[in-house]
MARROLO-679802 format. One record per atom (N, C-alpha, C): residue number from 1; residue in one letter; atom name; x, y, z. Coordinates in steps of 0.2 Angstrom, whole numbers, always signed. Layout:
<rs>
{NUM "A" "CA" {X Y Z}}
...
</rs>
This chain:
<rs>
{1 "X" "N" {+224 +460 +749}}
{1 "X" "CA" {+231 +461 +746}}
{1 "X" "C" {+231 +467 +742}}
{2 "X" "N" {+224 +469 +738}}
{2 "X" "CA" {+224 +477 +737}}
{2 "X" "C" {+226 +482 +740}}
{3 "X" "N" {+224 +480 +745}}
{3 "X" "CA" {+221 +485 +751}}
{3 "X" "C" {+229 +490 +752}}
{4 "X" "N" {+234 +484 +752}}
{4 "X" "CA" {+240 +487 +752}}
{4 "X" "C" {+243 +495 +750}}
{5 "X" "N" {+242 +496 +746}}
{5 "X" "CA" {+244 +503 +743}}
{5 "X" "C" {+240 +509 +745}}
{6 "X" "N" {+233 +505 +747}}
{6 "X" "CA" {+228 +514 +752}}
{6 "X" "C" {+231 +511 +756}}
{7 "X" "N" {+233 +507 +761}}
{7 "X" "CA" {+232 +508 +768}}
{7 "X" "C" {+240 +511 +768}}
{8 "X" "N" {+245 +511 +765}}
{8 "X" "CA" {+251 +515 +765}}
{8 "X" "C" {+247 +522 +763}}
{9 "X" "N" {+246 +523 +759}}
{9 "X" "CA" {+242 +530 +759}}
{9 "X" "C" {+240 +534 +763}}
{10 "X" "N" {+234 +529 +767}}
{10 "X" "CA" {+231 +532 +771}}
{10 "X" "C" {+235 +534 +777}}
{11 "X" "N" {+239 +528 +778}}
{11 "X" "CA" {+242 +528 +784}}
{11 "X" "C" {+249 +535 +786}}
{12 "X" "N" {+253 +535 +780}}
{12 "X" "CA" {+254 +541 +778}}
{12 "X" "C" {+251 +549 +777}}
{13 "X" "N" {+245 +549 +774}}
{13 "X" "CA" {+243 +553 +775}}
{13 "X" "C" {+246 +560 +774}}
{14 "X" "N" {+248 +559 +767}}
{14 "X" "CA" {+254 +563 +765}}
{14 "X" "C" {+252 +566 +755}}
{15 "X" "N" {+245 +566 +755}}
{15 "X" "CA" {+244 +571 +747}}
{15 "X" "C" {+241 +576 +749}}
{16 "X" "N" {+239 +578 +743}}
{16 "X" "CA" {+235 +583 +743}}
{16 "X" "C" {+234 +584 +735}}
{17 "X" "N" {+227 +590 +734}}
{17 "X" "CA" {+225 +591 +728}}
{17 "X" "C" {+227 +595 +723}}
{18 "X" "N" {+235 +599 +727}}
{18 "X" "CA" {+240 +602 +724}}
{18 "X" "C" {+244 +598 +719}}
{19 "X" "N" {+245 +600 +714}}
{19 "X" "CA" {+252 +598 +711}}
{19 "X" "C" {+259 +599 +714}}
{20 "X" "N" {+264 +594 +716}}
{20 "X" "CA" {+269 +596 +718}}
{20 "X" "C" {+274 +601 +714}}
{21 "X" "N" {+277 +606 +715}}
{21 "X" "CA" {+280 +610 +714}}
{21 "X" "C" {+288 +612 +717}}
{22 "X" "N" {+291 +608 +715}}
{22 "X" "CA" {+300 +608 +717}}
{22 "X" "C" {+302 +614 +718}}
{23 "X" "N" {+299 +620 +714}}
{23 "X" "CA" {+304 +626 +716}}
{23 "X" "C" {+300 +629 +723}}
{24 "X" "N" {+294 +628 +725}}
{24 "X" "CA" {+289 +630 +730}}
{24 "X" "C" {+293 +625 +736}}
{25 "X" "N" {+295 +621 +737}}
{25 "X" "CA" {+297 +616 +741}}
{25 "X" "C" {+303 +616 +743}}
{26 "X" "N" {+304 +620 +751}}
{26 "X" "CA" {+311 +619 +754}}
{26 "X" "C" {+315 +613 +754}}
{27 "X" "N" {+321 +611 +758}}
{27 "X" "CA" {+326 +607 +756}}
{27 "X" "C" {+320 +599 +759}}
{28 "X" "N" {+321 +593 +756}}
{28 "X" "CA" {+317 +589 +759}}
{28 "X" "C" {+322 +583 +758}}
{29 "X" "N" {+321 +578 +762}}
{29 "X" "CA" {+327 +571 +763}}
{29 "X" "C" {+322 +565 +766}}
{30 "X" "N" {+323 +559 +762}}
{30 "X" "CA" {+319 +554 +765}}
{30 "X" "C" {+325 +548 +765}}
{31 "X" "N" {+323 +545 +771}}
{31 "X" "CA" {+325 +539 +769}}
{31 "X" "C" {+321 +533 +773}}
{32 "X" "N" {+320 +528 +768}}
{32 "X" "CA" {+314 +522 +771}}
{32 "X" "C" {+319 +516 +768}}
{33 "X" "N" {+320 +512 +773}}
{33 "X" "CA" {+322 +506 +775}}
{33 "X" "C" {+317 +501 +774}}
{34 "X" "N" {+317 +496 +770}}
{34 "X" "CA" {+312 +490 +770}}
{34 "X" "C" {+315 +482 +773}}
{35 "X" "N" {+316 +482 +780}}
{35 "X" "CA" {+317 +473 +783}}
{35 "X" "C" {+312 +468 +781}}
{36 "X" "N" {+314 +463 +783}}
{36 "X" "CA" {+308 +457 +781}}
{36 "X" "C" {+305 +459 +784}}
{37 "X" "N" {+302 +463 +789}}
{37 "X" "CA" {+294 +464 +792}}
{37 "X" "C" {+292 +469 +792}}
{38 "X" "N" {+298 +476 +792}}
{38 "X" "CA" {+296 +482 +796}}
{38 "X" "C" {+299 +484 +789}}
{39 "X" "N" {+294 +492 +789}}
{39 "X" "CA" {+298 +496 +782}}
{39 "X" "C" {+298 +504 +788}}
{40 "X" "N" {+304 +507 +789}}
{40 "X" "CA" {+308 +511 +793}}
{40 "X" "C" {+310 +518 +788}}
{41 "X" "N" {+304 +522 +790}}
{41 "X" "CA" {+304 +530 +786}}
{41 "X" "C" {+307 +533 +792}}
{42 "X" "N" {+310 +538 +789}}
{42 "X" "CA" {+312 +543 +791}}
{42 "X" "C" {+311 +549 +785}}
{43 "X" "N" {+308 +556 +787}}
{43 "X" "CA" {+306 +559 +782}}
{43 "X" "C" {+306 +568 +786}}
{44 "X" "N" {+312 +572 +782}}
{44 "X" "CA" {+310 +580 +783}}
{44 "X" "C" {+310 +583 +779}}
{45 "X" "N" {+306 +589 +782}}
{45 "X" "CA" {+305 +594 +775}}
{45 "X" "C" {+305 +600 +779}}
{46 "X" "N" {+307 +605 +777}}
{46 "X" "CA" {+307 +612 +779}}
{46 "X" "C" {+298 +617 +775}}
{47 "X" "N" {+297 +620 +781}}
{47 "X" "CA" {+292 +625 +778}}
{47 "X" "C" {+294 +632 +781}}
{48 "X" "N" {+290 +636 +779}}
{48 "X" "CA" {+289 +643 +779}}
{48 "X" "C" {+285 +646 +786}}
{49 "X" "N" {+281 +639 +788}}
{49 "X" "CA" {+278 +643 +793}}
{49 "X" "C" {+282 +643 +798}}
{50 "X" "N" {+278 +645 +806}}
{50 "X" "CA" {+281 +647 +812}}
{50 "X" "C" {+278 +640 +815}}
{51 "X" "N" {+281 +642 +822}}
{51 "X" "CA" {+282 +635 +827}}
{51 "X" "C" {+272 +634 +827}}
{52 "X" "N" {+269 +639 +828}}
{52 "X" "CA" {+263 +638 +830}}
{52 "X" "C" {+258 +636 +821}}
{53 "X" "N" {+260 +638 +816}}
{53 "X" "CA" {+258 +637 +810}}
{53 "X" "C" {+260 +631 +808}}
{54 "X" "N" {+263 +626 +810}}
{54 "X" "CA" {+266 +622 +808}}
{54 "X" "C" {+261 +616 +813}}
{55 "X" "N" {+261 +618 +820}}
{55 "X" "CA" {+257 +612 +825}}
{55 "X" "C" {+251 +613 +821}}
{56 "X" "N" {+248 +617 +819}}
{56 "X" "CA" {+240 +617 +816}}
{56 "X" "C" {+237 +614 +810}}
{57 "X" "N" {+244 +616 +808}}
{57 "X" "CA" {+244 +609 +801}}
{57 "X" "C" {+246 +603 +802}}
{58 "X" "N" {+249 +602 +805}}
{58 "X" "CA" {+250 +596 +807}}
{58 "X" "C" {+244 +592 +812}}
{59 "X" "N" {+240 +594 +815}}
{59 "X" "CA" {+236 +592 +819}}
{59 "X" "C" {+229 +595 +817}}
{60 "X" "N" {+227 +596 +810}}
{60 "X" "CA" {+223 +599 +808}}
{60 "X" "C" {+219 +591 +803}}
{61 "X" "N" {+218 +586 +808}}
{61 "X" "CA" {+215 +579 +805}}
{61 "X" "C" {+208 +580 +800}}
{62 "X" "N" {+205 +583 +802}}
{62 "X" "CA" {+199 +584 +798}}
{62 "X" "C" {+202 +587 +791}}
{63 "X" "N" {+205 +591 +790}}
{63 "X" "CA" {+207 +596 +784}}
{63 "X" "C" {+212 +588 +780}}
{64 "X" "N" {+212 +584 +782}}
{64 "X" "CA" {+215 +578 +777}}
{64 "X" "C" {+209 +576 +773}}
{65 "X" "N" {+203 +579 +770}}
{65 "X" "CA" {+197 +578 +767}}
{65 "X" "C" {+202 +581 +761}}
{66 "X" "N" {+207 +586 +759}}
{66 "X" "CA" {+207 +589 +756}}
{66 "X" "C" {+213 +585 +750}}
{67 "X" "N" {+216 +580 +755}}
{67 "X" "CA" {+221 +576 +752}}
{67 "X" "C" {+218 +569 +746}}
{68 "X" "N" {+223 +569 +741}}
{68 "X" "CA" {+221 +565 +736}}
{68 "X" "C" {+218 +557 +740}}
{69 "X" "N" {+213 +557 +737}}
{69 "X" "CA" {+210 +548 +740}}
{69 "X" "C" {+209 +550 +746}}
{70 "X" "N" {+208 +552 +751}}
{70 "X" "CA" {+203 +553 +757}}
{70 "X" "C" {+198 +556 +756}}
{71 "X" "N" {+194 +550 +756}}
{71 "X" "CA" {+186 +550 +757}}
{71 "X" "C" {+183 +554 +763}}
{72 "X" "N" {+188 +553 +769}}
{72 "X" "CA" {+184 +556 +775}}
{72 "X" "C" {+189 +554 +780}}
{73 "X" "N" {+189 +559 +784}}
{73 "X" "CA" {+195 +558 +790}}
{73 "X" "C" {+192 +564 +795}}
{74 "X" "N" {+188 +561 +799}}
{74 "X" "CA" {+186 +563 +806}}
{74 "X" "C" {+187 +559 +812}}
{75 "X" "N" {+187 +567 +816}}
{75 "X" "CA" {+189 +566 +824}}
{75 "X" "C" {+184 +564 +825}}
{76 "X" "N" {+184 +557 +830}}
{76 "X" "CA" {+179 +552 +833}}
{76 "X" "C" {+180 +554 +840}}
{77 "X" "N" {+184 +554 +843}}
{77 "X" "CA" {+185 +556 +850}}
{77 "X" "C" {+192 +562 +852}}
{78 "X" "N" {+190 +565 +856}}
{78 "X" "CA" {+196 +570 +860}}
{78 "X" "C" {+197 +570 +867}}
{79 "X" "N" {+202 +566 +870}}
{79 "X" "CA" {+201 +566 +876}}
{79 "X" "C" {+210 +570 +877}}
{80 "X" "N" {+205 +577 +881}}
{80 "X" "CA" {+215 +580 +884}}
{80 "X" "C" {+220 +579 +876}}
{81 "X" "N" {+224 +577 +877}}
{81 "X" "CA" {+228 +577 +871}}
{81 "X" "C" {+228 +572 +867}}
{82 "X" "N" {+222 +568 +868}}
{82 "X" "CA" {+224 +559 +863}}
{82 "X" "C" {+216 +562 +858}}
{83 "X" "N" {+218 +561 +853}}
{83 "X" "CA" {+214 +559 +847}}
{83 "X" "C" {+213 +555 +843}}
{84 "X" "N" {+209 +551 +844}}
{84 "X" "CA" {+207 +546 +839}}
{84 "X" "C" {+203 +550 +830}}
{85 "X" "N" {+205 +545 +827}}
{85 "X" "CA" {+203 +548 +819}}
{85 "X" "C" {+202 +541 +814}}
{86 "X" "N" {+195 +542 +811}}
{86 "X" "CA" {+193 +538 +809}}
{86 "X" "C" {+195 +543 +802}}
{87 "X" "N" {+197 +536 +797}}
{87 "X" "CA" {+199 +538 +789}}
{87 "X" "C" {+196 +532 +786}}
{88 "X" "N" {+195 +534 +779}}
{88 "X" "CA" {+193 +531 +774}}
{88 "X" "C" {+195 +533 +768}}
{89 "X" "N" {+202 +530 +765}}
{89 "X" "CA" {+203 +531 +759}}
{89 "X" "C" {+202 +528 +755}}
{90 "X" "N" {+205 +531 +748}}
{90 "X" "CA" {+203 +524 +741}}
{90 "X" "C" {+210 +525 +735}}
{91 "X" "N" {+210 +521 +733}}
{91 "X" "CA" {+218 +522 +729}}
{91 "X" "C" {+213 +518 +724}}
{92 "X" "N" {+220 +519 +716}}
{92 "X" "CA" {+219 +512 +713}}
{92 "X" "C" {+224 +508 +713}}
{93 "X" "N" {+223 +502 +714}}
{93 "X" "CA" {+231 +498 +713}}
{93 "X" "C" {+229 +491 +706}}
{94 "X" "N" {+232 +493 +703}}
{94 "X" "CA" {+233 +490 +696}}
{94 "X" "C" {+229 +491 +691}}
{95 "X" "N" {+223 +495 +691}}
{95 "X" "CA" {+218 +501 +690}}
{95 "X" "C" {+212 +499 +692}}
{96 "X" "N" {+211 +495 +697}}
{96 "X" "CA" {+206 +493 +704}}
{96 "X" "C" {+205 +496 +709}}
{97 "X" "N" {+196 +501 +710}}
{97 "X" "CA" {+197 +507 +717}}
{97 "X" "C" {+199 +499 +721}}
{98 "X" "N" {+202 +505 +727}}
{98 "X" "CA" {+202 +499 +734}}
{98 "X" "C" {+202 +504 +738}}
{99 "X" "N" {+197 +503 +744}}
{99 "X" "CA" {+198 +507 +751}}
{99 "X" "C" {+198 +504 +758}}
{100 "X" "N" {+201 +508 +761}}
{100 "X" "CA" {+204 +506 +766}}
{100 "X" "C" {+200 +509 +772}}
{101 "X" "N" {+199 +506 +777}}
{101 "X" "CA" {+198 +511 +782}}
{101 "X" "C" {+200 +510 +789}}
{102 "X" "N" {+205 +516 +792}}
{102 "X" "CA" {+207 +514 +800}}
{102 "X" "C" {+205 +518 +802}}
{103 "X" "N" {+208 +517 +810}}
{103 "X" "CA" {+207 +522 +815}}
{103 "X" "C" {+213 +521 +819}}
{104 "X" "N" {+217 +529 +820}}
{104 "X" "CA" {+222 +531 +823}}
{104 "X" "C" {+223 +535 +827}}
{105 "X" "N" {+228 +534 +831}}
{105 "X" "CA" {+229 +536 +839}}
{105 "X" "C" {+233 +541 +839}}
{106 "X" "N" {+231 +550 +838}}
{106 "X" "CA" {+237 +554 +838}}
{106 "X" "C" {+237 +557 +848}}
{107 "X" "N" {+245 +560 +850}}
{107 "X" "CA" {+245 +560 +855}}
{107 "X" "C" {+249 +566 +855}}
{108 "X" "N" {+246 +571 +855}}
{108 "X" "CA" {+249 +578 +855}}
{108 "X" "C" {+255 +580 +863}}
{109 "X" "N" {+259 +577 +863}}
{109 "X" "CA" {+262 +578 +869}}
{109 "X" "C" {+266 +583 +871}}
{110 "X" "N" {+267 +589 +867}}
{110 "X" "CA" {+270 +596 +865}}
{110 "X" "C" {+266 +600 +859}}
{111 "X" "N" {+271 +604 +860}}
{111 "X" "CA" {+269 +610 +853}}
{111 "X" "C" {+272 +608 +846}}
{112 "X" "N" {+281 +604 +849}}
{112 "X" "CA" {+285 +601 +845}}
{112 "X" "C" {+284 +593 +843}}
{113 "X" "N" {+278 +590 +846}}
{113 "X" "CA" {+277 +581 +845}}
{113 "X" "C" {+272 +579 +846}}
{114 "X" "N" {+270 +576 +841}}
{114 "X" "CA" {+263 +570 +839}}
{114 "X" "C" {+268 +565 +838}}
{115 "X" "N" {+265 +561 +843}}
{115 "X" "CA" {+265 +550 +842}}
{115 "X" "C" {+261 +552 +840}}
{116 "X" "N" {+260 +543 +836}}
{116 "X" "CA" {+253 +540 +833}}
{116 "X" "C" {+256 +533 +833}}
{117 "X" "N" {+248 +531 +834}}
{117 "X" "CA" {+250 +524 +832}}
{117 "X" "C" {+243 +522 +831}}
{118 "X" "N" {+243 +516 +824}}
{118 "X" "CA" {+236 +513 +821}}
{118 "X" "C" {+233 +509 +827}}
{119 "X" "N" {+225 +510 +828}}
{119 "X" "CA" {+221 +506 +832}}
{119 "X" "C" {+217 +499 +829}}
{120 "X" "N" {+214 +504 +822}}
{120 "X" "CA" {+212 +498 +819}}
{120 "X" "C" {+215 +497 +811}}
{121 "X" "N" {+216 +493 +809}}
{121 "X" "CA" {+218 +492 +801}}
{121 "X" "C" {+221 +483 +799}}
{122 "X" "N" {+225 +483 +793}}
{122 "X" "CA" {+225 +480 +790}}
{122 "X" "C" {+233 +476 +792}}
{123 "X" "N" {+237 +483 +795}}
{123 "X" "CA" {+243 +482 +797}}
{123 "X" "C" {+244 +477 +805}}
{124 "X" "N" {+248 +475 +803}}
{124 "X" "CA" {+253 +470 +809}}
{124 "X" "C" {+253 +477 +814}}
{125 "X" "N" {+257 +480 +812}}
{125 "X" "CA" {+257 +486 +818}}
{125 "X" "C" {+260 +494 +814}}
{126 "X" "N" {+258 +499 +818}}
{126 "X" "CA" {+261 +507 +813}}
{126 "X" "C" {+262 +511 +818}}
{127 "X" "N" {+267 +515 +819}}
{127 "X" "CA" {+267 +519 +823}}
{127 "X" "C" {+275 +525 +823}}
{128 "X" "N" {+272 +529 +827}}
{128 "X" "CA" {+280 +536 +825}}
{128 "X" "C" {+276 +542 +828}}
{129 "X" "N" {+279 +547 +825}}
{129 "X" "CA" {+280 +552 +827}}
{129 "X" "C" {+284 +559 +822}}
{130 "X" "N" {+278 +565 +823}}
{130 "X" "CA" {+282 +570 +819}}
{130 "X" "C" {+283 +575 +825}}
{131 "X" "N" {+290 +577 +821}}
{131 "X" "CA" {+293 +580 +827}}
{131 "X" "C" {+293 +588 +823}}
{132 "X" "N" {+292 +594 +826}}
{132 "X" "CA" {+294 +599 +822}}
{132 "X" "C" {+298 +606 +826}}
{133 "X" "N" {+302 +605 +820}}
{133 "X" "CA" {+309 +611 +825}}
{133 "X" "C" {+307 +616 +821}}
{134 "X" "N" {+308 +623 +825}}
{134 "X" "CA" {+310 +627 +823}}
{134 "X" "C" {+317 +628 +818}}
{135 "X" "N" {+318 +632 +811}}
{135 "X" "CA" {+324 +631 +809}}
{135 "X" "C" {+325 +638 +806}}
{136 "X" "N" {+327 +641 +803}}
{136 "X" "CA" {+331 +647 +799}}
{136 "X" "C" {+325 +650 +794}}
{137 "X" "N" {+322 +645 +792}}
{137 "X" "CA" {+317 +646 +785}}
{137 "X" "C" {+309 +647 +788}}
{138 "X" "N" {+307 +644 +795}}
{138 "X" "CA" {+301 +642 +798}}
{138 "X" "C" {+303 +636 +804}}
{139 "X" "N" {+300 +630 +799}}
{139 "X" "CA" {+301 +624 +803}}
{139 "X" "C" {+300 +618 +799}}
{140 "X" "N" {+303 +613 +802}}
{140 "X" "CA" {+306 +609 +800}}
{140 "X" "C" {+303 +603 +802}}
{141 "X" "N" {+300 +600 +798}}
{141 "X" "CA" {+294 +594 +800}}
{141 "X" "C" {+301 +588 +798}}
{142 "X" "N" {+299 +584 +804}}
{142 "X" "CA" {+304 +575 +804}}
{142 "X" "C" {+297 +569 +806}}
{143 "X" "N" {+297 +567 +800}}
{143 "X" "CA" {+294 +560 +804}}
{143 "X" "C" {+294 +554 +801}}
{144 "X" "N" {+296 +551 +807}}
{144 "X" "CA" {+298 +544 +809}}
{144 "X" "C" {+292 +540 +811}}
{145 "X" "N" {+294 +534 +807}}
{145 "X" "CA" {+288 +527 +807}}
{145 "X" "C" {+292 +523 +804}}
{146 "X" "N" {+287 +516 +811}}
{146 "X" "CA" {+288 +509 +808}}
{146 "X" "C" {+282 +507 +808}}
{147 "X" "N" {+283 +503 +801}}
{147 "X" "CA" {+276 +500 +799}}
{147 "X" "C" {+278 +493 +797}}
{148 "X" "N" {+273 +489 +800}}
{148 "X" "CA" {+272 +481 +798}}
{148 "X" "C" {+267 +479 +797}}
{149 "X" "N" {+270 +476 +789}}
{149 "X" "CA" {+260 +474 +786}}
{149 "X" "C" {+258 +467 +787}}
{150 "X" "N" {+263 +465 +789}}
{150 "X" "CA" {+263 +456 +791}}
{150 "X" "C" {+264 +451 +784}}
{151 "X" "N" {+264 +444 +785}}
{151 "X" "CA" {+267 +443 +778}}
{151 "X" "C" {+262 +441 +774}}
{152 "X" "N" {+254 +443 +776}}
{152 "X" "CA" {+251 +442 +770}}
{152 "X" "C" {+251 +445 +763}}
{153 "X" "N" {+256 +451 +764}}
{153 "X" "CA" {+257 +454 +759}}
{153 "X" "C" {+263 +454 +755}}
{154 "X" "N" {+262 +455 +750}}
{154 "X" "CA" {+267 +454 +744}}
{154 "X" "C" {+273 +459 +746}}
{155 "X" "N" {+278 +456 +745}}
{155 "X" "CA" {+283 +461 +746}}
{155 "X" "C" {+283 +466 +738}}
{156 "X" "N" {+282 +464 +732}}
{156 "X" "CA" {+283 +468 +728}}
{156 "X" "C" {+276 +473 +728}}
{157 "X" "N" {+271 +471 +731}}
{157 "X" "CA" {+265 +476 +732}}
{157 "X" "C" {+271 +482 +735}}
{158 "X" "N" {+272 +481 +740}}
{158 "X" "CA" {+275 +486 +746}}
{158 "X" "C" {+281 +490 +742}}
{159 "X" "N" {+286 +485 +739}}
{159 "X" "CA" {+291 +489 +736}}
{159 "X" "C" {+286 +493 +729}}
{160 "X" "N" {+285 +492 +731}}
{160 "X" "CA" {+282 +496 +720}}
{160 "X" "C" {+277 +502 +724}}
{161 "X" "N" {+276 +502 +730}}
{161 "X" "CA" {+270 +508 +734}}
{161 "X" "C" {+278 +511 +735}}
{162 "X" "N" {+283 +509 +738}}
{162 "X" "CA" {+288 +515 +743}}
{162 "X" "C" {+291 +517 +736}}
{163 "X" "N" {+293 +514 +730}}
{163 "X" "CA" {+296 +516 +726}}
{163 "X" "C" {+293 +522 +722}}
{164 "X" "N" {+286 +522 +722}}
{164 "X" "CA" {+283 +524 +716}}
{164 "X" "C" {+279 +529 +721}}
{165 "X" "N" {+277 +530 +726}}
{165 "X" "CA" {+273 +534 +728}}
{165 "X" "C" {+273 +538 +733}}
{166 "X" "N" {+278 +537 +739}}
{166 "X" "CA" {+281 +539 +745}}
{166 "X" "C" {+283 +545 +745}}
{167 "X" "N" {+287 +546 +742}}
{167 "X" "CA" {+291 +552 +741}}
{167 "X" "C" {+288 +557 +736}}
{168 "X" "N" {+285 +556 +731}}
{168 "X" "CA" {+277 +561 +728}}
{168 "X" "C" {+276 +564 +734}}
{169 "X" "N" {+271 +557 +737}}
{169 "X" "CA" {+265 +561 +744}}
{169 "X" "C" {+265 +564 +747}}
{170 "X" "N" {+275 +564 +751}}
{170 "X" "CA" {+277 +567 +755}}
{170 "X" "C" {+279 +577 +754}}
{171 "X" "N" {+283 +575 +747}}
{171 "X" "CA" {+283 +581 +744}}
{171 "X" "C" {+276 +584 +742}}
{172 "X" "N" {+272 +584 +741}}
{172 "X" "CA" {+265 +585 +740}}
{172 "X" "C" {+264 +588 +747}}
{173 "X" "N" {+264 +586 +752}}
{173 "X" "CA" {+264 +588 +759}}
{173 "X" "C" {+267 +594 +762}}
{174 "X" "N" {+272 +592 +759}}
{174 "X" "CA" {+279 +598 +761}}
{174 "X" "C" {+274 +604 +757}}
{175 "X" "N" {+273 +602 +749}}
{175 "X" "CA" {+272 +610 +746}}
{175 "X" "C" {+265 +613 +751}}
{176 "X" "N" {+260 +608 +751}}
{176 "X" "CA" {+254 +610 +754}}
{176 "X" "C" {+255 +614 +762}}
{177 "X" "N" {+259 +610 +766}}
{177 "X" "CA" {+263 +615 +772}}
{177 "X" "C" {+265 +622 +769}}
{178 "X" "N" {+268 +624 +764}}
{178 "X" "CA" {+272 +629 +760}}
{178 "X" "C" {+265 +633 +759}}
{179 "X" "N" {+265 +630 +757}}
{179 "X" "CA" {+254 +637 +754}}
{179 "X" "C" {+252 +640 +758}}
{180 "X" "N" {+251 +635 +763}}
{180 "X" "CA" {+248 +637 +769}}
{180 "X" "C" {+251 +645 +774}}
{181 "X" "N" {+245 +649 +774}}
{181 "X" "CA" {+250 +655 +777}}
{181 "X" "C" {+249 +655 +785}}
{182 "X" "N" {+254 +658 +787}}
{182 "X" "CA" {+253 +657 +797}}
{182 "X" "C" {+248 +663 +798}}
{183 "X" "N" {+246 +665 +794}}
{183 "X" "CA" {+237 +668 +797}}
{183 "X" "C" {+233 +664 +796}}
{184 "X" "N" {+231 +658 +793}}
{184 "X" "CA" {+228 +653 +792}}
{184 "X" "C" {+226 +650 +798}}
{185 "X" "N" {+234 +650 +802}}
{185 "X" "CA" {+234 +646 +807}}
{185 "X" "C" {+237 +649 +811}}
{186 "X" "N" {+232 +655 +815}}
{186 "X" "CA" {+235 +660 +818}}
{186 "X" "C" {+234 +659 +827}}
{187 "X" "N" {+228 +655 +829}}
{187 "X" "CA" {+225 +655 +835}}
{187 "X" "C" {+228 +649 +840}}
{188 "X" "N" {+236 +654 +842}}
{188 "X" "CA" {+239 +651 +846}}
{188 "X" "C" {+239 +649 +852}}
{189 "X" "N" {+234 +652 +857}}
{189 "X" "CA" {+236 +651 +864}}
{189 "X" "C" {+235 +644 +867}}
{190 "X" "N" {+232 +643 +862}}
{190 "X" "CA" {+229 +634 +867}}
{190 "X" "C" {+232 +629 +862}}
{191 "X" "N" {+238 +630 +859}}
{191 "X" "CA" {+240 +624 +857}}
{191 "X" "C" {+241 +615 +860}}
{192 "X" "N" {+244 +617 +865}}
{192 "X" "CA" {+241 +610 +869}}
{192 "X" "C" {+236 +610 +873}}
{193 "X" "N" {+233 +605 +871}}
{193 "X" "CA" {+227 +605 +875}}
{193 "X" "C" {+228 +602 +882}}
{194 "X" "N" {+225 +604 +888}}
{194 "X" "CA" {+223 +600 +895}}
{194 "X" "C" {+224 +592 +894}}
</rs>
C-alpha cells in the first residue's frame, strides 16, 4: 500500500534535482482525470530545445539517475527501437522510505513518439505516450497516460500523490528539459534507430 506514491513517481518519471523555477518554465497545462479505476493524465509543456534535442532527452533513460528518488534506471535490453528499463526508486510516504521497482517498455516509433507501457510492477496496467511537436519557442512535449493500480489501493493514497505531487514533478521536468542545451544533445543523425 506504500509502494503507492513511488510507483506513481517512478512511473512518471518526471523530477529531478533542480528546483523548479516558474520564470525558467514555458507555458505548461495538466489535466489528470481520476475514474474508479483509471487515473487519465494529459500533460504539456513547452521547451527551448529543437526537434532533435528534445528526442534525446526524452529518450535519454539512463540520465533519469539524476531525478529526485531514482536510485537507478537502466537499459536492460535494446532491440531496433523497443527498450526495456529497469528502475528503482524510493519516495517517503507518511515519513516511510519505500521503493519501488519496474520494468518498462519504451517504443521509439519516430523522432516525434515514444509509447511505453509497464512490463513489470505493482499496477493493474500503465501505459501512453509523449508526443513532441515542434512549436514557436522549440518544442512542445504532450504526454498522455492511463494508469490503473487496481483496488488494492487506497483511493486517498492516489488522490493526495496527484494532488500534492504530479504537477511539482512535471514542472521539475519541464525546467530540467529548459536547462538542458541543444548542444548537449547535438548527435542527430541516427535518431531513430533500425
Amino acid at each position: 500500500m506504500l509502494k503507492t506514491g513511488i510507483l506513481l513517481l517512478c512511473l512518471i518519471g518526471a523530477t529531478n534535482l533542480l528546483a523548479y523555477d516558474e520564470a525558467k518554465t514555458s507555458p505548461f497545462d495538466m489535466k489528470i482525470e481520476h475514474s474508479v479505476d483509471t487515473i487519465h493524465m494529459l500533460i504539456r509543456f513547452s521547451t527551448a530545445l529543437n526537434s532533435c534535442g528534445a528526442y534525446q532527452f526524452i529518450t535519454d533513460y539512463e540520465n533519469a539517475k539524476k531525478i529526485t528518488g531514482v536510485k537507478q534506471s537502466k537499459i536492460i535490453s535494446r532491440q531496433a527501437n523497443t527498450v526495456l528499463v529497469d528502475r528503482l526508486a524510493e519516495e517517503r510516504i507518511l515519513g516511510f522510505p519505500v521503493e519501488m521497482h519496474t520494468v518498462e517498455k519504451y517504443v521509439e516509433e519516430s523522432d516525434q513518439k515514444i509509447s511505453f507501457e509497464l512490463i513489470k510492477g505493482d499496477p493493474k496496467s500503465y501505459k501512453g505516450s509523449w508526443n513532441l511537436q515542434p512549436d514557436k519557442s522549440g518544442t512542445q512535449f504532450i504526454y498522455q497516460a492511463d494508469l490503473q493500480m487496481g483496488s488494492w489501493i487506497p483511493n486517498w493514497v492516489v488522490e493526495h500523490f496527484l494532488k500534492n505531487s504530479v504537477k511539482s514533478r512535471f514542472q521539475e521536468m519541464a525546467a530540467l528539459a529548459n536547462s538542458a542545451s541543444n548542444e548537449a544533445y547535438s548527435v542527430c543523425s541516427s535518431l531513430i534507430r533500425p
